[in-house]
VEXDREN-2710 file (C-alpha; in Angstrom, 1 decimal):
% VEXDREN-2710
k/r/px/py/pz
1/UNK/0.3/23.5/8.6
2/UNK/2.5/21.0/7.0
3/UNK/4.9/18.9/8.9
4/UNK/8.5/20.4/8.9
5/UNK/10.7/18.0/8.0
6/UNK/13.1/16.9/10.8
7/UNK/11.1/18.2/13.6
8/UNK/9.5/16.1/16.2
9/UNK/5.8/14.9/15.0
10/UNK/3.5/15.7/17.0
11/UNK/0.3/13.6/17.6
12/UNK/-2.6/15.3/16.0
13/UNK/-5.3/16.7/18.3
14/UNK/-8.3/15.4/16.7
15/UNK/-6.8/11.9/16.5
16/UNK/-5.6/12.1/20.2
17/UNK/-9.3/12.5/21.1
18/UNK/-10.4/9.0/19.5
19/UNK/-10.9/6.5/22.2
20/UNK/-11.0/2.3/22.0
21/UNK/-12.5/0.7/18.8
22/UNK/-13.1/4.8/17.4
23/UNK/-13.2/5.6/14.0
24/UNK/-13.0/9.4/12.9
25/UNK/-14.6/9.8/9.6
26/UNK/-12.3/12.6/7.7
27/UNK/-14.2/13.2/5.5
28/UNK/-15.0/12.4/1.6
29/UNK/-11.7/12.5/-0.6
30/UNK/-11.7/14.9/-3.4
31/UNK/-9.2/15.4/-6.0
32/UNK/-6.2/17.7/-5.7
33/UNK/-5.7/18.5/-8.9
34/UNK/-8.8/20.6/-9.9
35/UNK/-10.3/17.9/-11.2
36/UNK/-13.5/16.6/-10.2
37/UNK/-14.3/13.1/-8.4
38/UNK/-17.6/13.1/-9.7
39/UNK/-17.1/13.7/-13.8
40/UNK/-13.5/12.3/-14.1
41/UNK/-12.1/8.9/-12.5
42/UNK/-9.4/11.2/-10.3
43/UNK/-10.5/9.2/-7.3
44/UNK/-9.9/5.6/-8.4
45/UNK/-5.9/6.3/-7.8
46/UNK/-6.5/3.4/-5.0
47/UNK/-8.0/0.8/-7.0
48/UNK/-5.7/-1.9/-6.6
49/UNK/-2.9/0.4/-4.9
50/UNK/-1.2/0.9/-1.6
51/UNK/0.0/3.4/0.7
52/UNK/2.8/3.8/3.0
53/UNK/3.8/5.7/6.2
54/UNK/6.6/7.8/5.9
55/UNK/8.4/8.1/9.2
56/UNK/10.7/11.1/8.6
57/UNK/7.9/13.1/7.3
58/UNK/4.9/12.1/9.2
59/UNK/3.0/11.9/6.2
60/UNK/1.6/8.7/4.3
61/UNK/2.5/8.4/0.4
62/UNK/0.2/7.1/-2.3
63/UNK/0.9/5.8/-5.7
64/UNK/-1.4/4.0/-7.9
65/UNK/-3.9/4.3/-10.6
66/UNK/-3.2/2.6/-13.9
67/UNK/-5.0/-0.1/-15.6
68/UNK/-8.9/0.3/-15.7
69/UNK/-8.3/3.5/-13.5
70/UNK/-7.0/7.1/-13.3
71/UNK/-3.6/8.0/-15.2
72/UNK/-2.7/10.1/-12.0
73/UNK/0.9/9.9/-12.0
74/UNK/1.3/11.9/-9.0
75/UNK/2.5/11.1/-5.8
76/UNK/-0.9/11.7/-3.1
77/UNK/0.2/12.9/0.4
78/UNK/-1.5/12.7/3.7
79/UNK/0.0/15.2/5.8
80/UNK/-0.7/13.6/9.8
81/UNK/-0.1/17.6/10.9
82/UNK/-3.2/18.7/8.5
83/UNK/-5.2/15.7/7.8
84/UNK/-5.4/17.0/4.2
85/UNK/-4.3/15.5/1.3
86/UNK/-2.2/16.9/-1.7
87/UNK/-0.4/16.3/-4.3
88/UNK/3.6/15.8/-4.5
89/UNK/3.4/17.4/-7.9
90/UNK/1.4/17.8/-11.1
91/UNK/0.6/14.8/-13.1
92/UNK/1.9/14.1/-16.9
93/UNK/-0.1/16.2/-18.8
94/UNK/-3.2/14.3/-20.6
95/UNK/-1.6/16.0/-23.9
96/UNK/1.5/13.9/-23.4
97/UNK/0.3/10.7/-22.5
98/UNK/1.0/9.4/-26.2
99/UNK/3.6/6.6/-27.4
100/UNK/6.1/8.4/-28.8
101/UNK/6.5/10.2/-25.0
102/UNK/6.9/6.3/-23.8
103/UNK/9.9/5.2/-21.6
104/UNK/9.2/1.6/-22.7
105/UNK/12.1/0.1/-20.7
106/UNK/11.7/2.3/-17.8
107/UNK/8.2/2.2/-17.6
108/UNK/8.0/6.2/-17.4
109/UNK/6.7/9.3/-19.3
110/UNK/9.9/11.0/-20.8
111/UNK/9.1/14.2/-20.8
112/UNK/7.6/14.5/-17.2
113/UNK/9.9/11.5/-15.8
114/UNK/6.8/10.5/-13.9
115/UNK/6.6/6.9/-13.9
116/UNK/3.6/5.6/-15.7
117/UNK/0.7/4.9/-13.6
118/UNK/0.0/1.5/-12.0
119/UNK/-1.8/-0.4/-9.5
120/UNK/1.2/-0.4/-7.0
121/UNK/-1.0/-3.7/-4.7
122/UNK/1.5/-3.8/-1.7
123/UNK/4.8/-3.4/-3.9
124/UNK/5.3/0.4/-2.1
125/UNK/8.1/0.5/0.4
126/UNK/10.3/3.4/2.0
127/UNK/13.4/2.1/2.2
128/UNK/17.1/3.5/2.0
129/UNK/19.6/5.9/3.6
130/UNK/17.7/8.4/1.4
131/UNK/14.5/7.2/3.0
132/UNK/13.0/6.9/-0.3
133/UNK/9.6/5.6/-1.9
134/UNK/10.1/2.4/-4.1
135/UNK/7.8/1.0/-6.6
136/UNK/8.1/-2.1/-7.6
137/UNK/5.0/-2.8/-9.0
138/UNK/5.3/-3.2/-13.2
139/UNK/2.7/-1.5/-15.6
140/UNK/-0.4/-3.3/-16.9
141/UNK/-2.9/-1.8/-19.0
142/UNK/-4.2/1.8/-20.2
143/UNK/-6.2/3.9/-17.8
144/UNK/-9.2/5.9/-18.5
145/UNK/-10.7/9.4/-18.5
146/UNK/-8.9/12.1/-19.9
147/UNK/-5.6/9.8/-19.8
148/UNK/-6.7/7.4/-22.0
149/UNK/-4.0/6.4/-24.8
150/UNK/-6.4/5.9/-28.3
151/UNK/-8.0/3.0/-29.0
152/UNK/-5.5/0.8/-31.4
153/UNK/-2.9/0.8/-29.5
154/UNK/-1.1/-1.3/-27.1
155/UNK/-3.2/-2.1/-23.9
156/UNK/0.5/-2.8/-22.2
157/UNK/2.2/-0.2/-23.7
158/UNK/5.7/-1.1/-21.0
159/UNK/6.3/-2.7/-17.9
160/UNK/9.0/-0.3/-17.0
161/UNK/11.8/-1.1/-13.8
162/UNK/11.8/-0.5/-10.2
163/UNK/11.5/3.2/-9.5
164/UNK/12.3/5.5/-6.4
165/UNK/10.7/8.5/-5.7
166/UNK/12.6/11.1/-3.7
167/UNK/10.3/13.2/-1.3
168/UNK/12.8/15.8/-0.6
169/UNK/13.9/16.3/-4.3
170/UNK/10.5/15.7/-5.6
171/UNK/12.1/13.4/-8.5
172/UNK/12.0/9.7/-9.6
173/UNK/15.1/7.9/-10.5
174/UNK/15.0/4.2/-12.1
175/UNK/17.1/1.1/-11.6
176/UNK/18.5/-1.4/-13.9
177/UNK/15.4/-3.9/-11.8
178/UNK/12.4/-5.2/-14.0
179/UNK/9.6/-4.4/-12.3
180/UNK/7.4/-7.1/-10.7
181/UNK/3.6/-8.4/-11.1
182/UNK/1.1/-8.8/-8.4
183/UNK/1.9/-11.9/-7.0
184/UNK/4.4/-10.2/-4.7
185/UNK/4.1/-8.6/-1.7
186/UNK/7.0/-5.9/-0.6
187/UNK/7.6/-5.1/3.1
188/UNK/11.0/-3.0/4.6
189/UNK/13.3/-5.1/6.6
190/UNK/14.8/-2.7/9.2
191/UNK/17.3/-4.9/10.1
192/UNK/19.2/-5.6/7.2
193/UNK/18.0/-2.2/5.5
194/UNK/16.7/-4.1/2.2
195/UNK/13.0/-4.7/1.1
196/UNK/11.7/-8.3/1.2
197/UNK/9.6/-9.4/-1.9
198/UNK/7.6/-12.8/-1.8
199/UNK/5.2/-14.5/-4.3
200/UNK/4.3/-18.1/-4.6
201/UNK/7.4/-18.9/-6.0
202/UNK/10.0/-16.9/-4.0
203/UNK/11.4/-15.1/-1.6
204/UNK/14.0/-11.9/-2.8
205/UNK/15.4/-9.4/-1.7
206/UNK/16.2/-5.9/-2.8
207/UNK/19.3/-3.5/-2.1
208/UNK/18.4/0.2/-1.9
209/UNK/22.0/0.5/-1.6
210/UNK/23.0/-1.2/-4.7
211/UNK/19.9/-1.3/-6.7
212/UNK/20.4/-5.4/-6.8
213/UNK/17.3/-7.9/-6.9
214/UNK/18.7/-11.1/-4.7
215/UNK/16.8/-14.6/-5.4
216/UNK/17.0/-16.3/-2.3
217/UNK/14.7/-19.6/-2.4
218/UNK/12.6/-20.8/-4.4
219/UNK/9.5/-22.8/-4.0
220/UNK/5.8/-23.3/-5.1
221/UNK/3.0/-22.4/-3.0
222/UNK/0.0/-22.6/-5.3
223/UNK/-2.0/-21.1/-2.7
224/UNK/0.0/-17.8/-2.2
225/UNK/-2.6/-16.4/-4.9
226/UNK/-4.4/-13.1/-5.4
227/UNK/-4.7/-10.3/-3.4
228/UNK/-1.6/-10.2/-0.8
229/UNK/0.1/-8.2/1.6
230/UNK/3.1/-8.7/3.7
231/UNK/3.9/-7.2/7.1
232/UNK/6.8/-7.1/9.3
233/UNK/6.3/-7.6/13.0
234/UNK/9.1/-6.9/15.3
235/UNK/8.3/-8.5/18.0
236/UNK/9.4/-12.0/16.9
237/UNK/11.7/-10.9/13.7
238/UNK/9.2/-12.2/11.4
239/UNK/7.2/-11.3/8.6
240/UNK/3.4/-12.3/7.5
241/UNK/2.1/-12.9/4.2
242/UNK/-1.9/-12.8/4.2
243/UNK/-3.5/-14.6/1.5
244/UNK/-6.8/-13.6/0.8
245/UNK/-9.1/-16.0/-2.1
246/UNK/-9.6/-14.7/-5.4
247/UNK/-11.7/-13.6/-7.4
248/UNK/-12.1/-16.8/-9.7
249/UNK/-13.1/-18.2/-6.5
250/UNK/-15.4/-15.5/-5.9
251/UNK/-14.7/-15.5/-2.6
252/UNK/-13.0/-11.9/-0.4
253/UNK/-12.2/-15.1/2.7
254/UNK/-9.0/-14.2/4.3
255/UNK/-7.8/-18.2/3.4
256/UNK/-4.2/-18.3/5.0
257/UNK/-1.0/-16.1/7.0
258/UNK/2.3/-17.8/5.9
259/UNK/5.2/-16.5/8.3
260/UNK/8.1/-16.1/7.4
261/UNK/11.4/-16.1/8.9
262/UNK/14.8/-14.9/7.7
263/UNK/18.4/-16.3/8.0
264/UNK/20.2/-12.9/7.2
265/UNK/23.6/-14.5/7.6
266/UNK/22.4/-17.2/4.8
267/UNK/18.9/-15.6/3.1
268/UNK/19.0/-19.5/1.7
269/UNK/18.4/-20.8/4.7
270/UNK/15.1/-18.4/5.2
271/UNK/12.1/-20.5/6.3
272/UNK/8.4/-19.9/4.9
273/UNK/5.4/-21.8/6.9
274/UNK/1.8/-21.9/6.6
275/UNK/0.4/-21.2/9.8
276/UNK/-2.6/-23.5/11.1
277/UNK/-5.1/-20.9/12.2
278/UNK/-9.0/-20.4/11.7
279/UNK/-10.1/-18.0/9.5
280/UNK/-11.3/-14.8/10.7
281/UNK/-13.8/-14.8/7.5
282/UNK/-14.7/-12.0/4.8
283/UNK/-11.8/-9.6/5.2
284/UNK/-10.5/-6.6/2.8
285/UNK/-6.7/-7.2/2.3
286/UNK/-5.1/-4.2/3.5
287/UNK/-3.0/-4.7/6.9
288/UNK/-0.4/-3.0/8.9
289/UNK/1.6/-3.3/11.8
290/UNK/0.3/-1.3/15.5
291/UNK/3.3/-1.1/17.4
292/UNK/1.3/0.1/20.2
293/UNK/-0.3/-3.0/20.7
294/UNK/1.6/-5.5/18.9
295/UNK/-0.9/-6.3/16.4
296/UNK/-1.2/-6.8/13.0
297/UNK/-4.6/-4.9/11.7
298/UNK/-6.7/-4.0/8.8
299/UNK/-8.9/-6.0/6.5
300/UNK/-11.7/-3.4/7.3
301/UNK/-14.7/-4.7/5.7
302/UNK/-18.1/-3.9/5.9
303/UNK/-17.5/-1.5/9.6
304/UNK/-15.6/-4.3/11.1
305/UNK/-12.1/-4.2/11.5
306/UNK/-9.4/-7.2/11.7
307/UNK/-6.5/-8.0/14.2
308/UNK/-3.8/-10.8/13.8
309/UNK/-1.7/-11.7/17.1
310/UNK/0.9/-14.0/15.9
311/UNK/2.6/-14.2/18.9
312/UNK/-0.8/-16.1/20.3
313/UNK/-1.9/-17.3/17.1
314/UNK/-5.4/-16.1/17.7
315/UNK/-7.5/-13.5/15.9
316/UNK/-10.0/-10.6/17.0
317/UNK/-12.7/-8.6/15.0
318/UNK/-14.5/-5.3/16.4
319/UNK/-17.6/-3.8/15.2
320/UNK/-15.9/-0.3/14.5
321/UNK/-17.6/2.3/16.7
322/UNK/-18.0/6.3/14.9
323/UNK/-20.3/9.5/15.6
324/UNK/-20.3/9.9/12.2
325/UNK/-23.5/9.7/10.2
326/UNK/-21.6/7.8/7.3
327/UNK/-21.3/4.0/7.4
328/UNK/-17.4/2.8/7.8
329/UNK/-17.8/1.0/5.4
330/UNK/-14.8/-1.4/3.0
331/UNK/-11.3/0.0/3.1
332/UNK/-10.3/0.6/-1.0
333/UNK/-7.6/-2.4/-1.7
334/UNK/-4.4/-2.0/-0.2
335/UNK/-5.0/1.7/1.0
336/UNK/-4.3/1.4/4.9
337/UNK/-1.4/2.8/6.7
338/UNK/-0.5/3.1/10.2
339/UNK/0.7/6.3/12.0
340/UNK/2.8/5.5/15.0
341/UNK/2.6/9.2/16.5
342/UNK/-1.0/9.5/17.1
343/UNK/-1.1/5.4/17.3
344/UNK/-4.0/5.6/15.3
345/UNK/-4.5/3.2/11.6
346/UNK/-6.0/5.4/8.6
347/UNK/-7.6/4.6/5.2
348/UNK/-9.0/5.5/2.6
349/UNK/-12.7/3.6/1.6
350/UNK/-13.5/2.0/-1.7
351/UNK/-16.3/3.6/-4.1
352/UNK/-19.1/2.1/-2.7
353/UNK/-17.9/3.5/0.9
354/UNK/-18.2/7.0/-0.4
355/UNK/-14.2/7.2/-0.9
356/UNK/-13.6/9.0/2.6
357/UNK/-10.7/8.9/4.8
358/UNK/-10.8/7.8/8.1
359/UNK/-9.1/7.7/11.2
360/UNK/-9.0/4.7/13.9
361/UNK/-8.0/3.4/16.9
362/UNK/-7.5/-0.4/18.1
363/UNK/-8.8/-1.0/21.2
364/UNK/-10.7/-3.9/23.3
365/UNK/-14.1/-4.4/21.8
366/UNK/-13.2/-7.9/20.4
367/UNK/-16.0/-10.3/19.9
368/UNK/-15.2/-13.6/18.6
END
């Protein structure tokens, strides 16, 4: 049964049952749309692409695809009162993914209003009296299968503007924003209601309430590279950008934290640090806040998974325990949520993890 908006969530039996350092395997993903995972590329929706918890609905929202990957244009939802996923709404047709449908300055499909698909990194965020998804993430190239635009024609065929998707409503609506690249990492400040948005080169802010982009500082961190994600942790007021090396490098080390810390009276007098901490090693770069044990956690790689205490400055890695027959395995990019009703984090794998979903639960298996 789907969650009913409004009423009090509830914390899921089967993810009540998981115990310290437990991962429930959920089983393999597979595609909502009557398509298959195995023939079409439905499934690679998380390449390079987030997910965020929604707290009003009790459900996580996905949006992603794009370059190299599915043209899904759908919003995916994890229902925490199911543990199934669906889809928000039908994609954009394959019959009218063609130019002359092309939004170019919104970034969108015109007939569908879908916005085009894209990896969204860590650019999701809920955000707004609304309570509404926003995607800042700009287009890049043509995706594949079925939703392939024909060869000839532009590989970037927009980079489109910030979008918000209304859950209720089921509808996107675009602002007057250009969308951003993937340099920057978007994280909801609850205390002054706006998003934060960091690359190596600044810190911004946005304004659900306006729809207004705010440069704050500016700066150059050449190491603020690929493959980013930035969380809030309420604790100390601060937020955490986690810097993972590159591909060029060809390297997946988890190679710095910056925190950061804002001045909302004067955002210009906002501080960003590099923090002087070992690193834990190979990590994925997916990470989330546990506000049941004031963690930061994620970068599940290989059956281990990753917590950051920046009050202490230390970190901690658990081989992840699981009855299931299936390996753990690599969380898929940025797909890692967590779900503070059953205090549990959940994720989807990458492809060579069998694309499953899994559930898990922090707890004091830490080897060093």
């Amino acid at each position: 049964m789907a969650t009913s908006v409004g009423a009090e969530p509830r914390p899921h039996p089967r993810l009540q049952q998981l115990g310290p350092n437990q991962a429930l395997d959920l089983g393999r993903y597979e595609c909502p749309n009557g398509e298959d995972r195995d023939t079409s590329n439905c499934a690679t929706i998380t390449d390079y692409s987030g997910l965020v918890y929604h707290p009003a609905r009790h459900q996580l929202l996905l949006f992603g695809g794009g370059h190299a990957a599915t043209y899904r244009d759908d919003v995916e939802v994890l229902d925490l009162a199911s543990l199934e996923w669906r889809s928000a709404y039908a994609p954009t047709p394959c019959e009218e993914r063609r130019l002359d449908n092309v939004d170019v300055e919104a970034g969108r499909w015109i007939s569908s209003n879908h916005p085009i698909a894209r990896h969204s990194y860590d650019l999701l965020a809920i955000a707004g009296e609304a309570a509404e998804l926003f995607l800042f993430a700009k287009v890049q190239g043509r995706g594949r299968g079925c939703h392939r635009l024909p060869e000839g024609q532009p590989y970037v065929i927009a980079e489109g503007r910030v979008a918000a998707y209304d859950p209720d409503r089921r509808r996107w609506r675009y602002t007057q924003v250009p969308s951003l690249g993937y340099p920057f990492a978007a994280e909801a400040d609850p205390v002054s209601g706006r998003v934060l948005l960091v690359d190596r080169r600044s810190l911004r802010s946005f304004d659900p309430a306006s729809g207004r982009m705010t440069t704050h500082l500016e700066f150059s961190h050449p190491d603020m590279h690929w493959a980013r994600s930035l969380v809030y942790f309420p604790p100390l007021d601060r937020f955490y950008y986690m810097v993972q090396g590159g591909r060029a490098k060809g390297r997946q080390v988890l190679e710095g934290v910056y925190e950061i810390t804002l001045n909302r009276t004067d955002w210009s007098e906002s501080r960003i640090r590099r923090l002087a901490l070992e690193s834990p090693g190979e990590t994925a770069h997916a990470w989330a806040y546990d506000p049941v044990h004031e963690l930061i956690g994620g970068g599940v790689r290989q059956g281990h998974f990753f917590a950051f205490d920046p009050r202490r400055g230390e970190w901690h890695v658990a081989e992840i325990e699981t009855d299931s027959g299936v390996p753990v395995g690599t969380v898929s990019d940025y797909a890692l949520a967590f779900d503070p009703v059953s205090g549990v984090y959940l994720w989807r794998s990458d492809r060579r993890s069998g694309r499953r979903t899994w559930a898990y639960r922090w707890g004091n298996t830490l080897t060093d």
